[in-house]
Structure formats: structure tokens, C-alpha cells
C-alpha positions in Angstrom: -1.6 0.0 5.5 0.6 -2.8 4.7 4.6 -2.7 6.0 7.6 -5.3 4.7 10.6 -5.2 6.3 12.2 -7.5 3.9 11.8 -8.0 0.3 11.0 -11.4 0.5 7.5 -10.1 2.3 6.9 -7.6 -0.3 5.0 -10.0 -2.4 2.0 -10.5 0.5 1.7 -6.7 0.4 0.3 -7.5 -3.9 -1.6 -10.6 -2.5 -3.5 -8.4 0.1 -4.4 -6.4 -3.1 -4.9 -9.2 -5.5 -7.6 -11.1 -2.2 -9.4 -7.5 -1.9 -9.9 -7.4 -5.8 -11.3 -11.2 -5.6 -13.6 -10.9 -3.1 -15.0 -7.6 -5.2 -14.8 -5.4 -2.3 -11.2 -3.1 -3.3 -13.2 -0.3 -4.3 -14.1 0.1 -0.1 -10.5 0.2 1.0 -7.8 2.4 0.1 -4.2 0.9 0.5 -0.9 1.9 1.5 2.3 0.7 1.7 5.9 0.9 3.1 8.7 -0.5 4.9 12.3 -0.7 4.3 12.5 -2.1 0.6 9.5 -0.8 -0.7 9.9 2.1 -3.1 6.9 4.2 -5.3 7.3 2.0 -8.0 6.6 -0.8 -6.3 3.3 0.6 -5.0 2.6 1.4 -9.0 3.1 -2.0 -9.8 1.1 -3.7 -7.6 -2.3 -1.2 -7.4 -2.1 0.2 -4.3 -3.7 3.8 -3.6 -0.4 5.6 -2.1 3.1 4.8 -0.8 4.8 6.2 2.5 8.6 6.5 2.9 8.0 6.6 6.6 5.1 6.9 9.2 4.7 10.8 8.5 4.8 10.6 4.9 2.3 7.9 5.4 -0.3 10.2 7.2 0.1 12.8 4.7 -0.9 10.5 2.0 -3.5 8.6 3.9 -4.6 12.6 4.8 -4.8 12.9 0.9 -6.5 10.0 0.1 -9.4 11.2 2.2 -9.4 14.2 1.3 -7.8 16.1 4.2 
């Protein structure tokens, strides 16, 4: 799960993704992000697996994304 607080962190949250797809291992992680500026779209854009508005949003899509 990856958090920004501030748009100008939001970019690490894609480099997280972008480090997991070099090292060929993205396929054993499922990631999720939020924080203050982050929106679904966002999420879309950059590949990750889900998107919580908040910390209980964010377990029910971790929840779904293991198939709980």
C-alpha cells in the first residue's frame, strides 16, 4: 500500500510500480494506493491493482483483491 500526502509525492507511488515491473517480480504483489490527492484515475493511470479513498475503503479492496 503506497500513501501521498502531497501531489508532489504522487509520482514515487508510479516509480514503486515502474521498479516492481523492472525487477520482473509485479506479478507477486498487488498494489494499492491512497492519500489526500490521489483519485481512481490516478490509480488507472499508473497500474496499480486498487485504490482506497481512506483506510476502510482500503481493506475492502485489499479484502477483494484476495479474494475475501
Amino acid at each position: 500500500a503506497l500513501s501521498s500526502l502531497l501531489t508532489t509525492t504522487m509520482p514515487y507511488q508510479r516509480e514503486v510500480i515502474d521498479e516492481l515491473t523492472a525487477y520482473g517480480i509485479r506479478d507477486k504483489f498487488k498494489v494499492i494506493i491512497g492519500g489526500g490527492p490521489v483519485r481512481q484515475d490516478w490509480a488507472d493511470k499508473i497500474g496499480a491493482d486498487g485504490y482506497g479513498k481512506d483506510a476502510l475503503d482500503a481493506v475492502k479492496v485489499c479484502k477483494k483483491l484476495v479474494g475475501i
